[in-house]
TORTIMAR-579770 format. One record per residue (C-alpha): residue number from 1; x, y, z. Coordinates in steps of 0.05 Angstrom, whole numbers, m for minus. Each point is the difference from the previous one (the first is absolute). Example, Ala and Ser with C-alpha at 12.3 -4.5 7.8 and 13.67 -1.06 7.14 Angstrom:
! residues 2
nr	east	north	up
1	246	m90	156
2	27	69	m13
! end
This chain:
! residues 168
nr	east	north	up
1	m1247	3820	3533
2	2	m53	53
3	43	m62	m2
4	m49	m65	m10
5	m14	m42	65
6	7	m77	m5
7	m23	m38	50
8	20	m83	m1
9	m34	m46	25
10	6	m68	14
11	m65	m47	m8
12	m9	m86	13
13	m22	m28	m55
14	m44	m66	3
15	24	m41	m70
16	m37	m53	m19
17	26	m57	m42
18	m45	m59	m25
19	28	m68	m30
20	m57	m34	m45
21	20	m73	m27
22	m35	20	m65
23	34	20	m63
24	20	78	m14
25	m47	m4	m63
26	m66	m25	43
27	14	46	51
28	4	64	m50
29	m59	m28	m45
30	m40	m4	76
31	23	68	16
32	m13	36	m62
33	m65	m39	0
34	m21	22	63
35	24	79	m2
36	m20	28	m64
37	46	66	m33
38	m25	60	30
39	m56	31	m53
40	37	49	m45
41	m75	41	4
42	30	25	67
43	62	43	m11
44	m24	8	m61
45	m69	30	30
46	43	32	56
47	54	37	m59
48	m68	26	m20
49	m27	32	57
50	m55	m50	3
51	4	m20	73
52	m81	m20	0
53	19	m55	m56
54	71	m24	30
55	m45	m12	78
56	m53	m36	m35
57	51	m35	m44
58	41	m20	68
59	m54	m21	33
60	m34	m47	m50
61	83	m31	4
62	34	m50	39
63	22	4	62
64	70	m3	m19
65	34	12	m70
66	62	1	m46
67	30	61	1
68	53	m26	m36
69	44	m65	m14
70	83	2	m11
71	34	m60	m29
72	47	4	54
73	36	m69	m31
74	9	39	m71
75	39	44	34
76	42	m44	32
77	25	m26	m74
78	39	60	8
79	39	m41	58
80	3	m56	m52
81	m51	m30	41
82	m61	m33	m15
83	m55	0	48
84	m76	8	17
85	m20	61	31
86	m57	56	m7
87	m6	50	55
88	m69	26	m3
89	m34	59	26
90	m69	m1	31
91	m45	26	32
92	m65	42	m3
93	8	75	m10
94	m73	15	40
95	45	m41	62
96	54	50	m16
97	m33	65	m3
98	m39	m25	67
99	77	m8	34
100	34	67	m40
101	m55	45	15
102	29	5	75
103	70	m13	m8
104	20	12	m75
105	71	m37	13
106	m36	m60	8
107	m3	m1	m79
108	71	m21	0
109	m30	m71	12
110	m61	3	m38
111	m15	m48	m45
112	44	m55	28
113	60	m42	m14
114	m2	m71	m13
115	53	m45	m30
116	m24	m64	m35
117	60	m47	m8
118	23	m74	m19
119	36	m27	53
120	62	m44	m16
121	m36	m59	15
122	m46	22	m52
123	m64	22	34
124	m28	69	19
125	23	47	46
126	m37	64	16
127	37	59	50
128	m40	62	21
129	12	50	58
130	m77	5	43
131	m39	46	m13
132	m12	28	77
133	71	m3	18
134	25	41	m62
135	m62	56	7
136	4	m6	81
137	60	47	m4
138	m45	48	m14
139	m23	m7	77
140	m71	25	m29
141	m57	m48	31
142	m40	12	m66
143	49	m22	m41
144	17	m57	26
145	m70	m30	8
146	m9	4	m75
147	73	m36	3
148	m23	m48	33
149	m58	m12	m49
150	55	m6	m52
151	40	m51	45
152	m67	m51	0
153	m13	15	m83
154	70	m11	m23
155	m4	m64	52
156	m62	m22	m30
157	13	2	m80
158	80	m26	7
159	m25	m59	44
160	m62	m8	m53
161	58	7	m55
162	44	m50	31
163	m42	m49	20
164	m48	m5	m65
165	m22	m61	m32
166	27	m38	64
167	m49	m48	41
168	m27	41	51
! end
């Protein structure tokens, strides 16, 4: 049998860190607001074999969803500290399956990672690595467009999610 083959790589990553001077609550409320949980129809249609009912439930979706949501600051009581924090993943898995379908690696990134956090000044923080910069390793032109379309809707609902209920 042949020895495995690794192969390292090193990749720039773009990370994007936003400082809103509105409270860690608002911000979250916004957020959760704005990107619903992902439909539990979907892997639910998918564990069936159903893949008719999971596109059609996908595409009646949002744009973006909750994969999931961590208390990130829970944890940290662990550390005896006490802290706000949720990391969330999200995403859309019909913007997934259009980026793994040519490079399958690319679903190490897929949903997304984004840290919602209360600053020690008291107001919300939210960190994320860009979307085009972590699947443009993939050096895969067709990837990275739909990246790109990532980059603009993660823009769009965190900006909408920091800036609501301000005077526009």
């Amino acid at each position: 049998m042949a020895k495995p083959s690794t192969v390292r790589l090193q990749v720039q990553i773009e990370h994007v860190r936003i400082e809103a001077a509105k409270p860690f609550e608002a911000v979250k409320a916004a957020l959760e607001d704005l990107v619903p949980p992902l439909d539990p129809a979907v892997p639910e249609a998918l564990r069936q074999g159903d893949i008719r009912r999971a596109k059609e439930a996908l595409q009646r979706g949002p744009e973006l969803a909750i994969f999931s949501a961590r208390d990130h600051g829970g944890l940290l009581r662990i550390a005896d500290l006490s802290r706000k924090a949720v990391q969330y993943e999200i995403g859309n898995p019909l913007t997934a399956a259009r980026m793994t379908q040519h490079q399958l690696p690319a679903s190490l990134y897929a949903p997304l990672r984004v840290v919602l956090y209360e600053s020690e000044a008291g107001y919300a923080v939210v960190e994320y690595d860009r979307p085009s910069s972590l699947f443009g390793q993939f050096a895969d032109e067709r990837v990275t467009a739909v990246a790109r379309e990532l980059d603009a809707s993660l823009e769009r609902v965190l900006a909408q999610a920091l800036h609501s209920g301000e005077e526009r």
